[in-house]
C-alpha positions as CSV (number, residue, x, y, z in Angstrom):
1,X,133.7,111.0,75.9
2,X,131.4,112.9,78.2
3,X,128.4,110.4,77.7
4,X,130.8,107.2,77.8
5,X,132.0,108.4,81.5
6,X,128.4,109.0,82.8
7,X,127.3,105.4,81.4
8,X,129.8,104.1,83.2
9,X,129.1,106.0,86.5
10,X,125.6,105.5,86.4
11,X,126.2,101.9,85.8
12,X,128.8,102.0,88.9
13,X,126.4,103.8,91.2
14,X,123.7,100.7,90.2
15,X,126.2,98.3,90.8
16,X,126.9,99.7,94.4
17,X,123.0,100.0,95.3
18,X,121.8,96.5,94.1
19,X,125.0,95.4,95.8
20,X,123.5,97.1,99.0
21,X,120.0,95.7,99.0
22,X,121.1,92.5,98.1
23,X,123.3,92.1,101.5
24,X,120.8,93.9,103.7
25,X,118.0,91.4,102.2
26,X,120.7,88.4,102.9
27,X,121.4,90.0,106.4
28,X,117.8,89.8,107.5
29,X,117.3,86.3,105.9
30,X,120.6,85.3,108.2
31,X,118.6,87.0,111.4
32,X,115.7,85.0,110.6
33,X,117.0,82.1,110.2
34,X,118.6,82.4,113.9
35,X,115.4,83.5,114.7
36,X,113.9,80.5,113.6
37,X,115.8,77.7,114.9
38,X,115.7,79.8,118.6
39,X,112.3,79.2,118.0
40,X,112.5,75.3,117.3
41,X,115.0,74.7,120.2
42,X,112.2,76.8,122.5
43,X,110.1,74.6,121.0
44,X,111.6,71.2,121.9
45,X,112.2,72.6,125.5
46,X,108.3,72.8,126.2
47,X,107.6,69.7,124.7
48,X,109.8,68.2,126.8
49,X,108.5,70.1,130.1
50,X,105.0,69.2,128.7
51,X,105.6,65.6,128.4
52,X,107.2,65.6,132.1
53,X,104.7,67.7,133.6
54,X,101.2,66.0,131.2
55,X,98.9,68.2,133.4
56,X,100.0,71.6,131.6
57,X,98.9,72.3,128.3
58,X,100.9,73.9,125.7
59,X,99.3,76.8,123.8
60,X,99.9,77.9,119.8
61,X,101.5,80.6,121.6
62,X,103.9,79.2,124.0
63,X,105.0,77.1,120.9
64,X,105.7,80.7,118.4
65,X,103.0,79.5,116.5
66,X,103.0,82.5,113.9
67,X,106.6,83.7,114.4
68,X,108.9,84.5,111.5
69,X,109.1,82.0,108.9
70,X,111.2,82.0,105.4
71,X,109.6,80.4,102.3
72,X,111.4,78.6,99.9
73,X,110.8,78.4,96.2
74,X,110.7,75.0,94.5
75,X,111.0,72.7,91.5
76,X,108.9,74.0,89.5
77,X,107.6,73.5,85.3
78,X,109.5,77.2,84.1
79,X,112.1,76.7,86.2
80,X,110.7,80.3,88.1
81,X,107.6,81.3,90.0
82,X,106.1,84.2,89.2
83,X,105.3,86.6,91.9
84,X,102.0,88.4,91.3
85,X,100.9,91.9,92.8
86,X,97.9,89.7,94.3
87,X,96.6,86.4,94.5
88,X,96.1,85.5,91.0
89,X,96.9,89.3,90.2
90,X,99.7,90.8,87.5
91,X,102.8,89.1,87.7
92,X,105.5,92.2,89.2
93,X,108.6,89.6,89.5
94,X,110.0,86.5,88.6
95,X,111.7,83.9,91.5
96,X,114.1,81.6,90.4
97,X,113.9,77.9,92.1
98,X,115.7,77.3,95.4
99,X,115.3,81.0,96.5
100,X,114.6,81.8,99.9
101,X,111.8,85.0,100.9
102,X,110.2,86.1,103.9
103,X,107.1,85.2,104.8
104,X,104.6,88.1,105.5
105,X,101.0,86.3,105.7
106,X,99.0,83.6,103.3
107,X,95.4,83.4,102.5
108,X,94.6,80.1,101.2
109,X,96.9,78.8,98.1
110,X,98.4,81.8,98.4
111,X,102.0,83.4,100.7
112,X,102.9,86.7,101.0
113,X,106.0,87.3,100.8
114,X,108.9,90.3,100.6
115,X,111.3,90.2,97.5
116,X,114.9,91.1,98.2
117,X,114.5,94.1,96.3
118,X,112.0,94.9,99.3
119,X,108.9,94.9,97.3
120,X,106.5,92.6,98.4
121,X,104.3,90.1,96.6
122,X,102.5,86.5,96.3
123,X,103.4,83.6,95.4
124,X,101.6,79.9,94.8
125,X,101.5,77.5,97.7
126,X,102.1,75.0,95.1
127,X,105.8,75.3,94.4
128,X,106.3,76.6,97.7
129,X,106.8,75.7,101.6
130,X,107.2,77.5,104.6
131,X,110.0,76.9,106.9
């Protein structure tokens, strides 16, 4: 009786804290996101000044060049991309197709992104885009 109740509390208290992470990863992904299209409407704004005004140039930086990005998982042969601890490194995690991640860095077929579980990993460029 003893062991039955502290399965089912530990399995409780699991519940809770993967319930947790999961809406604080879904949270940031939601701030991101607003982040990002702020960034695309700034973006169409100086495009248009530039085109009105052709004697200023428009820098990398003035567009956000760099600024946060999400990178979405797709179609792939397994129906999951494996997310290795480097590039071509030990696989630590398995994405499923159509998940969303955030973008940390890339170095060339490579991104570096963060798991919802907050661990952080890369994944192949080839069945993924940046966003």
């Amino acid at each position: 009786m003893i062991v039955a109740t502290a399965v089912v509390s530990a399995g409780a208290t699991g519940y809770l804290v993967a319930e947790k992470v999961s809406k604080n990863y879904e949270e940031k992904l939601k701030v991101l996101g607003a982040q990002i299209e702020k960034k695309e409407d700034q973006k169409e704004i100086l495009l248009n000044d530039a085109q009105s005004q052709a004697e200023e140039e428009i820098t990398e930086e003035d567009l956000g060049v760099g600024g946060p990005y999400v990178v979405s998982i797709l179609d792939t042969p397994t129906g999951f991309l494996r997310v290795r601890e480097k590039p071509n490194g030990q696989e630590i995690a398995k994405v499923q197709v159509g998940a969303k991640l955030i973008y940390l860095s890339e170095e060339e077929d490579w991104f570096e992104v963060e798991l919802e579980d907050g661990n952080t990993g890369w994944i192949s460029k080839k069945y993924s885009v940046k966003e």
